[in-house]
C-alpha positions in Angstrom: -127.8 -98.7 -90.7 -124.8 -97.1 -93.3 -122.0 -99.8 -93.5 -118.8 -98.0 -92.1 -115.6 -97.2 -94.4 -114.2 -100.4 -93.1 -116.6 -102.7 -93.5 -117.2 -102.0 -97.1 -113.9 -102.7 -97.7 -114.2 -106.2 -95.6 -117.2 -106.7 -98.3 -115.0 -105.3 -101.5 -112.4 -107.9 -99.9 -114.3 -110.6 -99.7 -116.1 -110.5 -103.1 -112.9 -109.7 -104.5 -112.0 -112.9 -103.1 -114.9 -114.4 -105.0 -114.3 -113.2 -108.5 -110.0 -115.0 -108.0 -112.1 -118.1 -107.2 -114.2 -118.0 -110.0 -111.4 -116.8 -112.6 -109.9 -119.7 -111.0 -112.2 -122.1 -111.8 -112.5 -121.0 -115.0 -108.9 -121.4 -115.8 -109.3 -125.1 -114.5 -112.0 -125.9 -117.0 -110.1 -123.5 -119.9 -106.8 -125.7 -118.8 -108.8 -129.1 -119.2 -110.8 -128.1 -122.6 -107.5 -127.1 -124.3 -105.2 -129.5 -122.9 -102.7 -127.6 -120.8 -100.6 -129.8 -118.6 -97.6 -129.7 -116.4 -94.4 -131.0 -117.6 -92.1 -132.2 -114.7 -90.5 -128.5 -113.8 -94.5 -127.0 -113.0 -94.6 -124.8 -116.3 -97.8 -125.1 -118.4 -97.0 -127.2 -121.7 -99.6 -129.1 -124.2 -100.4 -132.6 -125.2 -99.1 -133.4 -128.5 -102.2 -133.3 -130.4 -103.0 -129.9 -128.8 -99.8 -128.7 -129.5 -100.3 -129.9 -133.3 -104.0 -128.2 -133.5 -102.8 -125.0 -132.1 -99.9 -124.7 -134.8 -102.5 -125.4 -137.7 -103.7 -121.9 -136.5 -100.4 -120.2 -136.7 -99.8 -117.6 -139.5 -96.5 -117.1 -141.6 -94.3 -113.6 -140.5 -95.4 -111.8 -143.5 -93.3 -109.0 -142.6 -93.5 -107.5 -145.9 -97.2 -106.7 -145.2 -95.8 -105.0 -142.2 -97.7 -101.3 -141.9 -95.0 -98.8 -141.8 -96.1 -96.9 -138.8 -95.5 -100.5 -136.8 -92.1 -100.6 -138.7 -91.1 -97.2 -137.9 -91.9 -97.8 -133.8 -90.5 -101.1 -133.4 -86.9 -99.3 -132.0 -89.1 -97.6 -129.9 -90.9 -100.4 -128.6 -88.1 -102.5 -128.7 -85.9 -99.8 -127.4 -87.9 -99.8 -124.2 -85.9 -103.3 -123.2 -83.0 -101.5 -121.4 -85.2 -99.1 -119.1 -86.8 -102.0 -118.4 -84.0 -104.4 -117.5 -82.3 -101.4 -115.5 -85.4 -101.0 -113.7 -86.1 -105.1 -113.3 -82.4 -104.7 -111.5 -82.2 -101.7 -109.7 -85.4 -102.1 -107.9 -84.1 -105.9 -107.3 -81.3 -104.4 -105.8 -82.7 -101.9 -103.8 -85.4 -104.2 -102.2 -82.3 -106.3 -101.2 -80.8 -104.0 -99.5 -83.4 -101.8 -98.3 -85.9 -104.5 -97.2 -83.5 -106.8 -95.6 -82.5 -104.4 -93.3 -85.8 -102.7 -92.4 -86.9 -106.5 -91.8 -89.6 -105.7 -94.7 -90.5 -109.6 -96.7 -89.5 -109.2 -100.0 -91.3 -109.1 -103.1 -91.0 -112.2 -104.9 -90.3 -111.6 -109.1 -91.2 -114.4 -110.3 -95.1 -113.9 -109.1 -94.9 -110.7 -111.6 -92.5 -111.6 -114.3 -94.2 -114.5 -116.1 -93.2 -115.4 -119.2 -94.9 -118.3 -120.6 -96.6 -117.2 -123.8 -94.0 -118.1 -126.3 -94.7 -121.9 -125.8 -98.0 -121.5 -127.7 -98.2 -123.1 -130.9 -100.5 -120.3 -132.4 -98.2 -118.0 -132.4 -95.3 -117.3 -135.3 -91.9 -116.2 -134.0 -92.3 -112.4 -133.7 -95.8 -113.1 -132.1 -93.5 -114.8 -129.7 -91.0 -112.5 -128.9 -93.7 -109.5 -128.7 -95.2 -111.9 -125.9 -92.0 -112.1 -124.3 -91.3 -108.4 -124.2 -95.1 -107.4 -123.2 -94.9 -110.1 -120.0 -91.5 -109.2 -119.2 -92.2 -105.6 -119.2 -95.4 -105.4 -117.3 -93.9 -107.9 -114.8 -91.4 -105.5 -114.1 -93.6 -102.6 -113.9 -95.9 -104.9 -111.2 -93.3 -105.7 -109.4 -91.4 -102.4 -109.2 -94.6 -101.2 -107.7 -95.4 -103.6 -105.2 -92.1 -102.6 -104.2 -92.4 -99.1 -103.9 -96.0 -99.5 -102.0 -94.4 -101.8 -99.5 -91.6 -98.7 -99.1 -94.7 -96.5 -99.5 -96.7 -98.3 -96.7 -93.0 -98.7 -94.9 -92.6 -94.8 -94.5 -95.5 -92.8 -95.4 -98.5 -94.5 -95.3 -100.7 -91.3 -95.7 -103.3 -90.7 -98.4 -103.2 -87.8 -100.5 -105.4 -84.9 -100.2 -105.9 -85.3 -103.9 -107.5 -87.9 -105.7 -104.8 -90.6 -106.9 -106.0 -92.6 -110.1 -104.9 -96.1 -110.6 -103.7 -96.0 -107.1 -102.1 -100.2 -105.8 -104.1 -102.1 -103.5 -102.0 -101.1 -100.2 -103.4 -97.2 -100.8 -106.8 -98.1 -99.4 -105.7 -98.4 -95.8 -103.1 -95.7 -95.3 -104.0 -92.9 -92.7 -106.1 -89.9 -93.8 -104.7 -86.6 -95.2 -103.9 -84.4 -92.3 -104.7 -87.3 -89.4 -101.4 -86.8 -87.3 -102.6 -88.5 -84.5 -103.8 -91.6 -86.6 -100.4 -91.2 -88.6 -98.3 -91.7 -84.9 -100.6 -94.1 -83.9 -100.4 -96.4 -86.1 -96.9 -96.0 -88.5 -95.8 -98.9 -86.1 -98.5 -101.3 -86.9 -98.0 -100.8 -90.8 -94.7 -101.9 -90.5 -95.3 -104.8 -88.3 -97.6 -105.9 -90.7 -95.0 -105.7 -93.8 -92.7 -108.0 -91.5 -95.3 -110.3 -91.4 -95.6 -110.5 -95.2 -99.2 -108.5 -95.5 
């Protein structure tokens, strides 16, 4: 017998499930082999002789062997920092408001906006700060959207009749295109599920 729409999803769940707990694992064994502790705050640090290892790997700046075409984008790149922090607080802000009084829970930042790379020794300075600005802005793009799908899933949880690429993971349960009775049914049970933090 053909599995129905919903229980493939239960399945795609529940392997997805899986694969976290076996990138997990393998974190745990990657955290042990290269000595990654936990200094007295929870952030991931090294041993000493780790730490000392991993900087025999870094490399100079050299940023006269620079190619110009990385030279010529870096204000572009760079540039990109103030969309992003205008982003990173307007969507803070709007969550505030808008979520709070819709009784929505809020997204929490800090499980998108990691940054922890710059405390590897391998890297050289600008290494560094391109880590920071590649977590930083990704972690604001993650969380901007979790946002918006929560206000998606809040208002209009209805799928397009079109096909959506790189749709988030809230898409795969909103109400058919064109299913107004579904759509009435269940717009209430959406939202009593975002005020229960799912």
């Amino acid at each position: 017998m053909a599995e129905t729409l919903e229980q493939l999803i239960d399945r795609l769940r529940q392997v997805e499930a899986e694969v976290e707990a076996a990138f997990a694992a393998r974190a745990a064994t990657h955290a042990v082999e290269h000595e990654v502790v936990r200094d007295p705050a929870g952030q991931p640090c090294f041993k000493a002789d780790a730490l000392r290892r991993q900087k025999a790997h870094r490399k100079g700046l050299g940023l006269t062997r620079v190619p110009w075409p990385t030279l010529v984008t870096m204000p572009l790149i760079y540039g990109m920092a103030l969309p992003l922090f205008l982003l990173d607080v307007s969507v803070s802000v709007y969550q505030l408001g808008c979520f709070t009084a819709w009784g929505i829970v809020r997204v929490k930042r800090s499980e998108y906006v990691v940054i922890d790379r710059h405390r590897l020794g391998y890297l050289n300075l600008v290494q560094k700060l391109n880590c920071v600005f590649c977590g930083y802005g990704n972690g604001v793009i993650a969380y901007a959207r979790e946002i918006t799908a929560r206000t998606e899933q809040y208002w209009c949880p209805i799928k397009h009749a079109l096909k959506v690429k790189g749709s988030h993971e809230r898409y795969a349960a909103f109400q058919a295109y064109g299913d107004a009775e579904g759509y009435v049914k269940s717009s209430g049970a959406y939202r009593e599920r975002l005020k229960r933090g799912e």
